[in-house]
C-alpha positions as CSV (number, residue, x, y, z in Angstrom):
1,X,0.0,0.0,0.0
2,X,2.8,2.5,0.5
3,X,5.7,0.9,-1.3
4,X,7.1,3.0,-3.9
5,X,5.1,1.8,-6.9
6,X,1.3,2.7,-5.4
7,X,2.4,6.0,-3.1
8,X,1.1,9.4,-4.9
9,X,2.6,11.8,-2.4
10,X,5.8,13.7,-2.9
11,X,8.5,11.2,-1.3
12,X,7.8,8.5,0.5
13,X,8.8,8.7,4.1
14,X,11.8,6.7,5.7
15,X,9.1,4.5,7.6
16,X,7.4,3.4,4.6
17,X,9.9,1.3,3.3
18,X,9.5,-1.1,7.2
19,X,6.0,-1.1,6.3
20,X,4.2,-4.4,6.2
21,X,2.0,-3.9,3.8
22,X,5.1,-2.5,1.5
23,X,4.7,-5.4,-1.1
24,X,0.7,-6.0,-0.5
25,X,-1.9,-5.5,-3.2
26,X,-3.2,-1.5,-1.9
27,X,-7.0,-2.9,-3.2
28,X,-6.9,-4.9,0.3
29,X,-6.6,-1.5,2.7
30,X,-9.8,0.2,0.7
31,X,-13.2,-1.4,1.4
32,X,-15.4,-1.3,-1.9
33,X,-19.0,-2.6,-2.7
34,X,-19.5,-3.8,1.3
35,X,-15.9,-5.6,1.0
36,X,-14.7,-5.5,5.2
37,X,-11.6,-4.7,6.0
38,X,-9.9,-7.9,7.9
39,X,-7.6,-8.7,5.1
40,X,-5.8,-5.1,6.0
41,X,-6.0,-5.3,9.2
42,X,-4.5,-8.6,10.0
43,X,-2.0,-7.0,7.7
44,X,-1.7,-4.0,9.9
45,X,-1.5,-6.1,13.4
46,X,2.0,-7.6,12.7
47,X,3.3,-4.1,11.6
48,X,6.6,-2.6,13.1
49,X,5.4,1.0,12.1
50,X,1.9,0.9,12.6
51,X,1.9,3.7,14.8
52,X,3.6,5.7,12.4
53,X,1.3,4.6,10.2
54,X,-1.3,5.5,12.7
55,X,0.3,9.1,13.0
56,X,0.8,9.6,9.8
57,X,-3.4,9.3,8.2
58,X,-4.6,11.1,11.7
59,X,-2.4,14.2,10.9
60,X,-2.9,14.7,7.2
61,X,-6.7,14.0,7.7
62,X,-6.4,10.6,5.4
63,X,-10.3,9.8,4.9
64,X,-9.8,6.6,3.3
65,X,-8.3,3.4,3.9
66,X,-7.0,1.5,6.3
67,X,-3.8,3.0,7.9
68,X,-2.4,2.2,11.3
69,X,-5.0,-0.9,11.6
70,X,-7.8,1.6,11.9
71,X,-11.1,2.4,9.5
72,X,-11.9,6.1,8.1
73,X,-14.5,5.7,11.2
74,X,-11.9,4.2,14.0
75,X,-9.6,7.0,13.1
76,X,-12.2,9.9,13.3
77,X,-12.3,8.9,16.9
78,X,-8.9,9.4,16.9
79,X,-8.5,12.7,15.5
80,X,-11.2,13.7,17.8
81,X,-9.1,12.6,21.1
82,X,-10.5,9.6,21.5
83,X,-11.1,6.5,19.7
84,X,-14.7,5.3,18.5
85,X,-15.5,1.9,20.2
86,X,-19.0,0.8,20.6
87,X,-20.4,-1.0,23.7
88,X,-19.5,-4.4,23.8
89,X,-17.2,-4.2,21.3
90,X,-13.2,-5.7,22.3
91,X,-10.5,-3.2,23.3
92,X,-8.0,-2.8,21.3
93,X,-4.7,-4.2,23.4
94,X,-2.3,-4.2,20.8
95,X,-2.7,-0.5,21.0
96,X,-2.9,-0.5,24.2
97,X,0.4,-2.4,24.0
98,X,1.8,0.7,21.5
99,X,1.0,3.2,23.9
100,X,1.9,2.2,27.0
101,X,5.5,1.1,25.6
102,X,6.0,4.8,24.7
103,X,5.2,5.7,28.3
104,X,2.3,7.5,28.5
105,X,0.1,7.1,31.6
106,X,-2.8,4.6,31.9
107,X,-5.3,7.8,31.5
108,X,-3.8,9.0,28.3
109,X,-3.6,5.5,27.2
110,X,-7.1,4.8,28.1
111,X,-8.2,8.1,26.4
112,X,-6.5,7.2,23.3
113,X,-7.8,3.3,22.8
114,X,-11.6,4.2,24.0
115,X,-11.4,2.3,27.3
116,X,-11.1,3.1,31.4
117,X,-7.7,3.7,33.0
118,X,-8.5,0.6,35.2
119,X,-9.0,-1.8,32.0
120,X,-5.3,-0.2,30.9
121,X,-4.2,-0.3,35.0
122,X,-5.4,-4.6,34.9
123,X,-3.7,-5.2,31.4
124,X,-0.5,-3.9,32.8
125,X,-1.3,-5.5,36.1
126,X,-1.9,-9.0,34.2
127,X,2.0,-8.8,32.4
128,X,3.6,-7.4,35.4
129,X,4.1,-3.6,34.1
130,X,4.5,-1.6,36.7
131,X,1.5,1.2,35.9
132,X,3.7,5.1,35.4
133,X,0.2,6.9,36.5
134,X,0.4,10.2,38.8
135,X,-1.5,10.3,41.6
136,X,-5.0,9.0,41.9
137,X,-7.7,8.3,44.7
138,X,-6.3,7.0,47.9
139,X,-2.7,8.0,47.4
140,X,-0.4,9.6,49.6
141,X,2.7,11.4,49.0
């Protein structure tokens, strides 16, 4: 999808080439005529620059596609502070995952995947990841 031959915009950028979906048919990542998008994103989940990726569509407004394992609708969440999930529907821990091995606190983390900071605070809690949160109810300095 962002390999050389199928990227339109000026040059490609250095993460591009890391991409997984570098040598992948680009027809996968856009849904047409009720097509669903698993095909890209199973593509996306084993991706070493998916946050990039991620980054990348959110900033230049990228209203189409799959990019950073997300749909046009998943990333409007995202561009809006906080990701679209409906009720009932499964959080997202390879995000999770993403953003909590960049450092960011279980709040921002939680803001950013569409879940509570105790759902990020047991995830970390289940691996053994000491949680990086400030403060919080019942603390004492």
């Amino acid at each position: 999808m962002i390999g050389d031959a199928t990227w339109v915009g000026p040059t490609p950028l250095p993460w591009m080439d890391d991409a997984a979906c570098a040598d992948v048919d680009p027809d996968i990542f856009f849904a047409e005529n009720g097509k669903k998008y698993s095909d890209a994103k199973a593509v996306c989940d084993g991706c070493p620059v998916v946050q990039q990726c991620l980054e990348f569509a959110v900033s230049n407004g990228v209203r189409v596609g799959v990019w950073g394992g997300l749909t046009p609708e998943e990333r409007k969440g995202v561009s809006q502070g906080r990701p679209r999930r409906k009720p009932g529907t499964r959080v997202d821990y390879g995000l999770v995952a993403l953003y909590v091995a960049e450092g960011l606190s279980d709040g921002a983390v939680a803001e950013r995947v569409g879940c509570t900071a105790w759902t990020v605070l047991r995830w970390r809690k289940a691996r053994g990841i000491a949680s990086n949160s400030r403060g919080g109810r019942g603390r004492r300095s």
